[in-house]
N, C-alpha and C positions, 0 to 999 in steps of 0.2 A: 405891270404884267396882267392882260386879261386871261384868266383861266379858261378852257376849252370845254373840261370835262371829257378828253378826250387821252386814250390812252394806244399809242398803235406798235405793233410788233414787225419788226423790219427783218424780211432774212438777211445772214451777211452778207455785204459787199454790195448791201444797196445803202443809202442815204436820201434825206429831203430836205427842202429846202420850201420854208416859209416866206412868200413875198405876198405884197398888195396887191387888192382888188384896186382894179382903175378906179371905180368908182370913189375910194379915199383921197384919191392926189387932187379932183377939186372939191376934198373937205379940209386938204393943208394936212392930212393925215398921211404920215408913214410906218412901216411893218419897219422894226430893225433886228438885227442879227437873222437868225432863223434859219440854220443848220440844225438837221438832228441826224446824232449819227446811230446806225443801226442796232446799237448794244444800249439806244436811250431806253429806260425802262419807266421813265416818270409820265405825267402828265402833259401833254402839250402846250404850252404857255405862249401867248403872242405879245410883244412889245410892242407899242405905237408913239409915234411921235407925232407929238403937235406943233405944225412949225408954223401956226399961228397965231393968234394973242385971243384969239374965242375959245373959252371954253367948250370941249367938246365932251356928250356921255355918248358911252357906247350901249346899248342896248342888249337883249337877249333875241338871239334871228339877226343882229347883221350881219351883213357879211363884208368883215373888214379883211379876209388874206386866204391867199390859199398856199395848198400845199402840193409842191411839184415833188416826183418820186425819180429819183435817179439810179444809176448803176454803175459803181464805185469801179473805175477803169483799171486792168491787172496788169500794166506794161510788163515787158518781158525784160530782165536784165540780164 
């Protein structure tokens, strides 16, 4: 888990969703999980996968994922 240092407050009935920069799929790198739902109150933490056999460091300034902001759908029942 790489730490962010990032802390974000979500009104309800939205959510986000952490995926890859292109730029890591030709480093064999992938973002996994990466849901947050809006009542998250921790830190934002990125998972990666290396589906390589290179070791890979991640640095401080890359930019391995970003984070898309959705709006949690209200069907009518």
């Amino acid at each position: 888990m790489i730490d962010t240092g990032l802390k974000i407050l979500f009104p309800y009935g939205m959510y986000s969703q952490l995926i890859s920069q292109s730029s890591m799929a030709k480093k064999s790198l992938m973002v996994a999980g990466g849901i947050i739902n809006w009542d998250y109150r921790g830190e934002v933490k990125v998972m990666i996968h290396n589906l390589s056999q290179e070791p890979y460091e991640v640095k401080a300034k890359d930019k391995i994922a970003q984070l898309l902001v959705h709006q949690q759908p209200h069907p009518e029942v």
